[in-house]
C-alpha positions as CSV (number, residue, x, y, z in Angstrom):
1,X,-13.3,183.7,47.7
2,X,-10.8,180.8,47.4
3,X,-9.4,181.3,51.2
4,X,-12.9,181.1,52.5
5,X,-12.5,177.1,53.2
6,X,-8.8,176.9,54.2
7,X,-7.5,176.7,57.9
8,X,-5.7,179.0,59.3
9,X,-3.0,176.4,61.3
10,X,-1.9,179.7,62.9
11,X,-5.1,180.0,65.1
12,X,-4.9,176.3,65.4
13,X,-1.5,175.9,66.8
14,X,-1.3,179.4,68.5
15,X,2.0,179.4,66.5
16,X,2.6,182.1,63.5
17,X,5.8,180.6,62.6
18,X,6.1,178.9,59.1
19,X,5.1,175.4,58.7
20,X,7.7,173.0,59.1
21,X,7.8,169.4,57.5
22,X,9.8,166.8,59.1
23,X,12.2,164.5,56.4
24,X,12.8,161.7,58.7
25,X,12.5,160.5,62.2
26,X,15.6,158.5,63.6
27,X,15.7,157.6,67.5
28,X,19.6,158.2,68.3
29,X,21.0,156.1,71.3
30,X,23.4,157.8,72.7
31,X,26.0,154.9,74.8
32,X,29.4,154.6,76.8
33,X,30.4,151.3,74.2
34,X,28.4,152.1,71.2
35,X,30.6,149.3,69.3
36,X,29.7,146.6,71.5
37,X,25.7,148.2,70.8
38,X,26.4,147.6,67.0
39,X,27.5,144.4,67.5
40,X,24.4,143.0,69.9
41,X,21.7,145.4,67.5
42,X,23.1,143.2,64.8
43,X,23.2,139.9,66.1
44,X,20.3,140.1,68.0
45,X,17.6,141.9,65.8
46,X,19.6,141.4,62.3
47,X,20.1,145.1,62.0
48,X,22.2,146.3,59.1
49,X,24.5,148.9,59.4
50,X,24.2,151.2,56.7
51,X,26.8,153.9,57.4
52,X,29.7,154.8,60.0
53,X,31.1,158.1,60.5
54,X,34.4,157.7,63.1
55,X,35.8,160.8,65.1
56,X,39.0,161.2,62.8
57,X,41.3,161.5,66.1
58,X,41.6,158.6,68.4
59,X,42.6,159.1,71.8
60,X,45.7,156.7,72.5
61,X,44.3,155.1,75.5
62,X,41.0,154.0,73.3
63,X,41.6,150.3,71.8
64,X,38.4,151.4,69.6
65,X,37.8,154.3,67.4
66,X,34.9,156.8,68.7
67,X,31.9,156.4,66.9
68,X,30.6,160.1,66.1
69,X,27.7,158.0,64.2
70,X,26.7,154.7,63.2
71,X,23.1,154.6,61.1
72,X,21.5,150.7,61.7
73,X,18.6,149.9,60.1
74,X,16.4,147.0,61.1
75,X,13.5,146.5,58.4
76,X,12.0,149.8,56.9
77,X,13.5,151.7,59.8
78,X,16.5,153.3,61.2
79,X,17.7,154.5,64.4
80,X,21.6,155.9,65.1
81,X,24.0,154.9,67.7
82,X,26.8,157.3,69.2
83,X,29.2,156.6,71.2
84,X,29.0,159.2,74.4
85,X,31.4,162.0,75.0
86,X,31.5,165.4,76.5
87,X,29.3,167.2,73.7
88,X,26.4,164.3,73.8
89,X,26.1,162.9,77.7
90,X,23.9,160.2,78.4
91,X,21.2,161.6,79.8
92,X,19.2,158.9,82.3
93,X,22.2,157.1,85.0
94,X,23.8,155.1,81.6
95,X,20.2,153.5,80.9
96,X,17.9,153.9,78.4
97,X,14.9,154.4,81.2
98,X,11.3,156.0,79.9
99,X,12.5,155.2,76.3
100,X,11.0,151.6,74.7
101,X,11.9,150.0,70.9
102,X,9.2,148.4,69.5
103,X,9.8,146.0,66.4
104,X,7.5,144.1,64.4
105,X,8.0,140.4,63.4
106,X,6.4,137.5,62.5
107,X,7.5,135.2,64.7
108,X,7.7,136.7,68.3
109,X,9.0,134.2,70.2
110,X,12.1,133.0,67.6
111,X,13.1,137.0,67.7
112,X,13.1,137.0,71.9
113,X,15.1,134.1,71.7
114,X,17.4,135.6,69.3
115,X,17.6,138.5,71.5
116,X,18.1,136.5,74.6
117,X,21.1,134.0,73.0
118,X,22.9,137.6,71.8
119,X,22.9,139.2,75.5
120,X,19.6,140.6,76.1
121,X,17.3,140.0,79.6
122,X,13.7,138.6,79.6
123,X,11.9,141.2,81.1
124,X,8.8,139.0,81.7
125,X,7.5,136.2,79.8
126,X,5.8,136.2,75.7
127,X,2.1,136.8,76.4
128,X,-0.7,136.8,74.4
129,X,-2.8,139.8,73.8
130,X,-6.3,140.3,73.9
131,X,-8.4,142.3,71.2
132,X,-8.4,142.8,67.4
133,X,-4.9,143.1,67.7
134,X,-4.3,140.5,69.4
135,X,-1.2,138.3,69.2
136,X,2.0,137.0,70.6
137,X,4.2,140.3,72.5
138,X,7.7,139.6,74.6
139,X,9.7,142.3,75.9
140,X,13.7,142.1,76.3
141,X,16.3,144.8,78.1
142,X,19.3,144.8,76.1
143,X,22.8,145.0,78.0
144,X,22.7,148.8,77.8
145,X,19.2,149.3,79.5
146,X,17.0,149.8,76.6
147,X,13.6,147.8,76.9
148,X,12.6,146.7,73.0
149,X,8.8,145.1,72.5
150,X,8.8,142.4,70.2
151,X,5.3,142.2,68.8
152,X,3.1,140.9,65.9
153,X,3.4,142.8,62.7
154,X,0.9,145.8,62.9
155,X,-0.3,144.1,58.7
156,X,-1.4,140.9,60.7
157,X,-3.5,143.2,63.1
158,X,-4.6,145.1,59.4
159,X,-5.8,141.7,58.4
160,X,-7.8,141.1,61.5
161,X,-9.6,144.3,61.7
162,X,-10.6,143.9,57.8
């Protein structure tokens, strides 16, 4: 019988829904001045903006338009950034508490500085890290209370292991 080897995901999971599969996976950073965000993502980690969607109605008292959407990429991924109003709150005091960015680089400490000359916080000093894995990690807060690790490309640690 051909069914003999397959897995039933159903007892697996405990779920006998259908399978779903997931396109894409895009962090969305939700923020009272999600212009000024833009701004620092792109000076301080190069992030391109790739697409904008505005809210088509601008309150009078706004100097800015409200930013339904803005889709930044930095490298192979991207992550969106809203602007907050009554339909999407922020969700932790205005901070981005319990939620860390990691990026990759080559060269850890030019990308903290980077970070640090376009408005982000030192939170602690670049360390080295012990292991296979091993290399050069900083951590910044940037002014809207995310924390985002700077590390060693995950190919370099590839190349270690190998």
């Amino acid at each position: 019988m051909a069914q003999e080897g397959a897995v039933n995901t159903e007892q697996i999971n405990g779920d006998s829904s259908k399978a779903v599969t997931f396109i894409s996976f895009k962090p969305q950073l939700v923020l009272p001045k999600a212009e000024e965000a833009i701004k620092f993502y792109k000076a301080a980690f190069g992030a391109e903006e790739i697409s904008r969607v505005n809210h088509p109605k601008r309150k009078a008292e706004q100097d800015l338009p409200l930013i339904i959407c803005a889709d930044l990429k930095i490298g192979t991924s991207s992550f969106l950034v809203c602007d907050q109003t009554d339909d999407l709150p922020l969700t932790v005091d205005g901070a981005g508490s319990g939620f860390i960015l990691k990026l990759e680089t080559e060269d850890v400490v030019a990308a903290v500085e980077k970070a640090l000359e376009a408005g982000a916080v030192a939170d602690g000093e670049v360390t080295e890290v012990e292991g296979p894995c091993g290399g050069l990690l900083g951590k910044v807060k940037d002014p809207f209370g995310f924390v985002w690790v700077i590390a060693l490309a995950s190919n370099k640690c590839s190349e270690t292991e190998a």
